[in-house]
C-alpha positions as CSV (number, residue, x, y, z in Angstrom):
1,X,-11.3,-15.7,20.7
2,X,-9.2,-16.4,18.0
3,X,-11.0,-13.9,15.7
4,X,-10.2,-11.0,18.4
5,X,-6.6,-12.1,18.2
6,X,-6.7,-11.9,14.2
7,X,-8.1,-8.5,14.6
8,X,-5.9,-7.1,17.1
9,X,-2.6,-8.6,15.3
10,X,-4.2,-6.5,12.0
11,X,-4.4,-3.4,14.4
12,X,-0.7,-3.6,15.7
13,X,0.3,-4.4,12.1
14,X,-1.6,-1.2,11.0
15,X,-0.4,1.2,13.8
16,X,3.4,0.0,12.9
17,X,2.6,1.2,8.9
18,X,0.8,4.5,10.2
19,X,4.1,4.7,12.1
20,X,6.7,3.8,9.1
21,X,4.9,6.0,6.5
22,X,4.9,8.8,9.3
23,X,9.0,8.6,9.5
24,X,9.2,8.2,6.0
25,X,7.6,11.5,5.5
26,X,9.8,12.9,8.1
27,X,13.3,11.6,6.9
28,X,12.6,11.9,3.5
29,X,10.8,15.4,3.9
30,X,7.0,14.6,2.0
31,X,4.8,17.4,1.9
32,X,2.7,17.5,-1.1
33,X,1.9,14.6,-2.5
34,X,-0.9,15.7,-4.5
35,X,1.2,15.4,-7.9
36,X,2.5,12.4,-6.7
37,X,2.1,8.4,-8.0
38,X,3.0,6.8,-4.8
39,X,4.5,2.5,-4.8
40,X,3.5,0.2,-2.6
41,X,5.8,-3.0,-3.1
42,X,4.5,-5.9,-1.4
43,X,1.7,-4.4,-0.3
44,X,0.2,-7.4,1.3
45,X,-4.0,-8.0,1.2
46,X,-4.7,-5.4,4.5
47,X,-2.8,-2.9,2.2
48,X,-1.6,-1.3,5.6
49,X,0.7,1.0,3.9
50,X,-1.7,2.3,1.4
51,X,-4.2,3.3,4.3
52,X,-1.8,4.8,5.9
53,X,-0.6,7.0,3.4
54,X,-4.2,8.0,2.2
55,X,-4.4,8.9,5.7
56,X,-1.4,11.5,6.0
57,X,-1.8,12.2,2.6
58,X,-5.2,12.4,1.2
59,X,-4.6,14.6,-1.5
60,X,-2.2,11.9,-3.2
61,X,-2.5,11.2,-7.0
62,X,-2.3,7.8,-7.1
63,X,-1.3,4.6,-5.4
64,X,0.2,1.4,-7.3
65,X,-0.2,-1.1,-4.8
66,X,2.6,-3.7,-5.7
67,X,2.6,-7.5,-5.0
68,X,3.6,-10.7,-6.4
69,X,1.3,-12.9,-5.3
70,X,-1.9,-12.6,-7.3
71,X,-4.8,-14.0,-4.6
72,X,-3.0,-10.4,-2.5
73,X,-5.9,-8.5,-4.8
74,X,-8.5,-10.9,-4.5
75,X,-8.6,-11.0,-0.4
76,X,-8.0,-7.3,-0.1
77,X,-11.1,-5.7,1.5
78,X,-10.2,-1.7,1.5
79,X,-10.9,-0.2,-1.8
80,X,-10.5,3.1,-3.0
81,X,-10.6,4.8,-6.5
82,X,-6.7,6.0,-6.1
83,X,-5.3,2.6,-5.8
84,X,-4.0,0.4,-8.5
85,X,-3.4,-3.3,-8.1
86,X,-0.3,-4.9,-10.0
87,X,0.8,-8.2,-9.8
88,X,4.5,-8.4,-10.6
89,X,8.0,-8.6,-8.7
90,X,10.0,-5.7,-8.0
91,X,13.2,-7.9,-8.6
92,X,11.9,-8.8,-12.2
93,X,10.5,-5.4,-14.2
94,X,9.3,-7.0,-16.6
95,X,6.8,-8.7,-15.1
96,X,5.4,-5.0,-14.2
97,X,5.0,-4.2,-17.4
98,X,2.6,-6.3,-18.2
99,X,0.5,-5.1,-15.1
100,X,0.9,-1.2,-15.9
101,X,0.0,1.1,-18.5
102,X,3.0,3.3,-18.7
């Protein structure tokens, strides 16, 4: 029972990314993404935002999926060749850096 409840709570958090990234691309006016390296900050382990932009936009470039807790990467089940994992915080660049080869 409490297993369905863990699913379905990772559903509803899913459907309310698919619906974020969907008025992103409205207010903000995304089309093409295929030249695009898309950011993901605080991605969390379901990576629920990542999905749901490969979803509306499967011809994107790339993904950096951004987080600053380290065990994020290690409990994150959805993988795909687009997506690069960097542990850092947004509030201190620095420690991006380290995680990115720019």
């Amino acid at each position: 029972m409490a297993e369905a409840s863990l699913s379905l709570q990772a559903s509803v958090r899913y459907d309310y990314s698919k619906k974020f990234i969907k008025r992103c691309a409205d207010e903000f006016h995304w089309k093409d993404l295929s030249q695009d390296v898309i950011m993901d900050i605080g991605c969390g382990a379901e990576l629920n935002c990542c999905k749901a932009i490969l979803l509306q936009f499967p011809e994107v470039r790339a993904l950096i999926a951004v987080d600053k807790d380290s065990t994020v990467f290690q409990k994150a089940h959805f993988i795909d060749r687009r997506i690069e994992f960097c542990i850092g915080d947004i509030l201190y660049r620095d420690s991006l850096k380290s995680s990115l080869d720019m």
